[in-house]
C-alpha positions as CSV (number, residue, x, y, z in Angstrom):
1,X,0.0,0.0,0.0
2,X,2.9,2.2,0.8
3,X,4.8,1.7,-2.2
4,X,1.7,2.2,-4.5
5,X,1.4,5.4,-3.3
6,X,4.7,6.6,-3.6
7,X,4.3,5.5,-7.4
8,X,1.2,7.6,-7.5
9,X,2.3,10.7,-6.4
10,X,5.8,10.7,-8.6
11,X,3.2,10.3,-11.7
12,X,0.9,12.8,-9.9
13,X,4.3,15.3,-9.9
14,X,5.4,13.8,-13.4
15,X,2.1,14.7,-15.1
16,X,2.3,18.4,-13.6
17,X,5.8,19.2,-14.6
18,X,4.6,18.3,-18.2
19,X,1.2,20.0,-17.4
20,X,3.2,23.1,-17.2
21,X,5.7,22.7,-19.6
22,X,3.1,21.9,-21.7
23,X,0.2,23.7,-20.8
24,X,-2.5,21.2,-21.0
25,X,-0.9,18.0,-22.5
26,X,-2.8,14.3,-21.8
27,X,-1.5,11.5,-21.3
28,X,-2.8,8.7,-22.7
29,X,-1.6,5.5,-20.6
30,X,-2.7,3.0,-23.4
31,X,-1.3,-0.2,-24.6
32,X,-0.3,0.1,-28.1
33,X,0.4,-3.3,-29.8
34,X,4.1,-3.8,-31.3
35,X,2.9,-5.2,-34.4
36,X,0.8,-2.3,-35.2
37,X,3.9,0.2,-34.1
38,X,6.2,-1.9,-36.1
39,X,3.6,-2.1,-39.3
40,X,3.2,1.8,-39.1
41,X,6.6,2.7,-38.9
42,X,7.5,-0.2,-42.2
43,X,4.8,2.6,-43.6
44,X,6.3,5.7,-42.5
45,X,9.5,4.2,-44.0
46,X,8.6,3.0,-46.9
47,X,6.7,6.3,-47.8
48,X,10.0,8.0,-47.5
49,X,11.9,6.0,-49.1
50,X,9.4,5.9,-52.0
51,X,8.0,9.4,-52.0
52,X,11.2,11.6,-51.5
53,X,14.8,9.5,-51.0
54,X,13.7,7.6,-54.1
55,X,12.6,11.3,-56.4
56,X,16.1,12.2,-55.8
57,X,18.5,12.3,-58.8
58,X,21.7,11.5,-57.3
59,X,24.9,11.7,-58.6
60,X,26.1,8.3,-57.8
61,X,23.8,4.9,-57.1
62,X,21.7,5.2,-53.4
63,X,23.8,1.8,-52.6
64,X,27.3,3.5,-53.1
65,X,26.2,6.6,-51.2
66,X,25.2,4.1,-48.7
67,X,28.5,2.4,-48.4
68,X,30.2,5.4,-48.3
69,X,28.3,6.2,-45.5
70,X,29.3,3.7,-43.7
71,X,32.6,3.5,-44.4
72,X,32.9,7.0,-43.2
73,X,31.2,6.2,-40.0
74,X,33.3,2.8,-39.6
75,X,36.5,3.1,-41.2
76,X,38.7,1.3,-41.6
77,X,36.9,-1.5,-43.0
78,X,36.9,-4.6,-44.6
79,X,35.1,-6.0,-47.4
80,X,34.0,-8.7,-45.5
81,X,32.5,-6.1,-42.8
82,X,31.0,-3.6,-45.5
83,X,29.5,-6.4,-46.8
84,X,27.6,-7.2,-43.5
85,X,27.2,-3.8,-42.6
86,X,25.3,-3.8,-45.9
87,X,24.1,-7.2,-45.7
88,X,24.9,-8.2,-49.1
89,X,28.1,-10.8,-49.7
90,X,31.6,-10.1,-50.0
91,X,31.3,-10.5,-53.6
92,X,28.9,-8.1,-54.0
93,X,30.4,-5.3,-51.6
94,X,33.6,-6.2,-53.5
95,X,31.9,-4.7,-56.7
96,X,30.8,-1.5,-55.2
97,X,34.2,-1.0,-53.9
98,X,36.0,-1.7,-57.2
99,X,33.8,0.8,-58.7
100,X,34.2,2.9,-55.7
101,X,37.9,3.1,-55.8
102,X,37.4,3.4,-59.4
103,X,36.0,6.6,-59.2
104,X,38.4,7.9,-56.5
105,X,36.1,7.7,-53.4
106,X,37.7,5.5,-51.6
107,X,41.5,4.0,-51.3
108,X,42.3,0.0,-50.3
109,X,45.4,-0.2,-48.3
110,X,47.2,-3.6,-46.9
111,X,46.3,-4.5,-43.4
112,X,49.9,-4.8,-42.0
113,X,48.8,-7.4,-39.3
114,X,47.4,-9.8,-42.1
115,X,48.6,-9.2,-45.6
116,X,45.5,-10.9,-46.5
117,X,43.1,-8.2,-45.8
118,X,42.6,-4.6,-47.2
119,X,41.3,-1.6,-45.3
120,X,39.0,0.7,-47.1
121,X,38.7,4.4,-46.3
122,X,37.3,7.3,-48.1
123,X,39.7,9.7,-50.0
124,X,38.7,13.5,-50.3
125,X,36.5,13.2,-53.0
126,X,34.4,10.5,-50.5
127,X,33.9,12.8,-48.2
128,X,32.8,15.8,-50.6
129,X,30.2,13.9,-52.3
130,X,28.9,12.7,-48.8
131,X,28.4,16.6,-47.8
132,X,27.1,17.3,-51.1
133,X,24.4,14.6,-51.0
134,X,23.9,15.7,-47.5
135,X,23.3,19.1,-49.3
136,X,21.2,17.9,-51.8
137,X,18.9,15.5,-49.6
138,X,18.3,18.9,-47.2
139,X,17.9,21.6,-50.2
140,X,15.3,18.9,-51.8
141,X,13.4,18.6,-48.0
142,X,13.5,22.3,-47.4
143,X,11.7,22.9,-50.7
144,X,9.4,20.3,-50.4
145,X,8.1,21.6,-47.1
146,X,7.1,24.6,-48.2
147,X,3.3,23.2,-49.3
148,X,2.9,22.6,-45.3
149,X,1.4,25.3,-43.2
150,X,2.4,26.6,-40.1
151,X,1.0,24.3,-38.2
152,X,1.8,21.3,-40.0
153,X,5.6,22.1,-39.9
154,X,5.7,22.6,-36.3
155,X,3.8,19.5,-35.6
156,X,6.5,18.0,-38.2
157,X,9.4,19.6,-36.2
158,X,8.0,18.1,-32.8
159,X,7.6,15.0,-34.1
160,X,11.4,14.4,-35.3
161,X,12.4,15.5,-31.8
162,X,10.6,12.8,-30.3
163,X,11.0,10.2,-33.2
164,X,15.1,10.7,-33.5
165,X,16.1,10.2,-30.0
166,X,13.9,7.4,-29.3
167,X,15.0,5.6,-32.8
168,X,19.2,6.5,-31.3
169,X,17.9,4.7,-28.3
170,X,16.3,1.7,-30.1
171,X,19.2,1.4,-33.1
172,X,22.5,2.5,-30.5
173,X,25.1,1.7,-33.3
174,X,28.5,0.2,-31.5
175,X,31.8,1.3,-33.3
């Protein structure tokens, strides 16, 4: 009985503090079903990726930007380990990253422990046509935002602050 209300009244002090950060904000204590979060956010994603990502006319294919994305975040790497940061075979990574280093994004150096291996890392063109695709993808969503009101753009920018920390805290990438 005593430790129920103790619970109670940190809620009942919870729900004010957001009551007056908030000015009138309910709480809905409802059980929402994981399959119906997880099908929602599959559409959220997928309407993304298939309404605005996808209309974009990039300079280089969305799976090389990709890898050099990670390669930046990772490197050095591997070909095995872009390859399953990627999820594709080594084979397959192995022909992004010939055409990769073909173009001069990225350089293949020995692994000195194990001759056997080669560590990929992005060159200075890499890294310029990562911050010009990072350019592109926010020029593109800044112009595209423009047909929301007021309204809808602030309910938009409230939205990524809750949805981007919570998907850090779901998806915490390891180095």
């Amino acid at each position: 009985m005593m430790m129920s209300n103790v619970v109670l009244c940190r809620f009942n002090c919870l729900i004010r503090k957001i009551n007056i950060r908030r000015k009138k904000v309910t709480i809905y204590m409802e059980y929402i079903d994981r399959k119906e979060l997880s099908a929602r956010f599959i559409d959220s994603f997928h309407t993304f990726y298939s309404k605005f990502f996808q209309k974009i006319n990039f300079p280089i294919p969305a799976n090389h930007w990709v890898a050099l994305c990670i390669i930046n975040f990772y490197e050095p790497l591997t070909s095995t380990a872009l390859g399953n940061h990627l999820s594709i075979s080594k084979q397959q990574a192995l022909q992004i990253i010939n055409k990769l280093c073909k173009d001069g994004y990225i350089d293949r150096q020995t692994v000195l422990d194990d001759r056997r291996y080669k560590n990929i890392t992005l060159t200075e063109k890499g890294h310029k046509i990562i911050l010009n695709e990072i350019r592109l993808l926010k020029l593109v969503f800044e112009q595209k935002i423009d047909i929301l009101t007021d309204l809808e753009r602030a309910n938009f920018d409230e939205a990524t602050k809750t949805f981007v920390p919570l998907f850090d805290k779901i998806y915490t990438i390891d180095k």
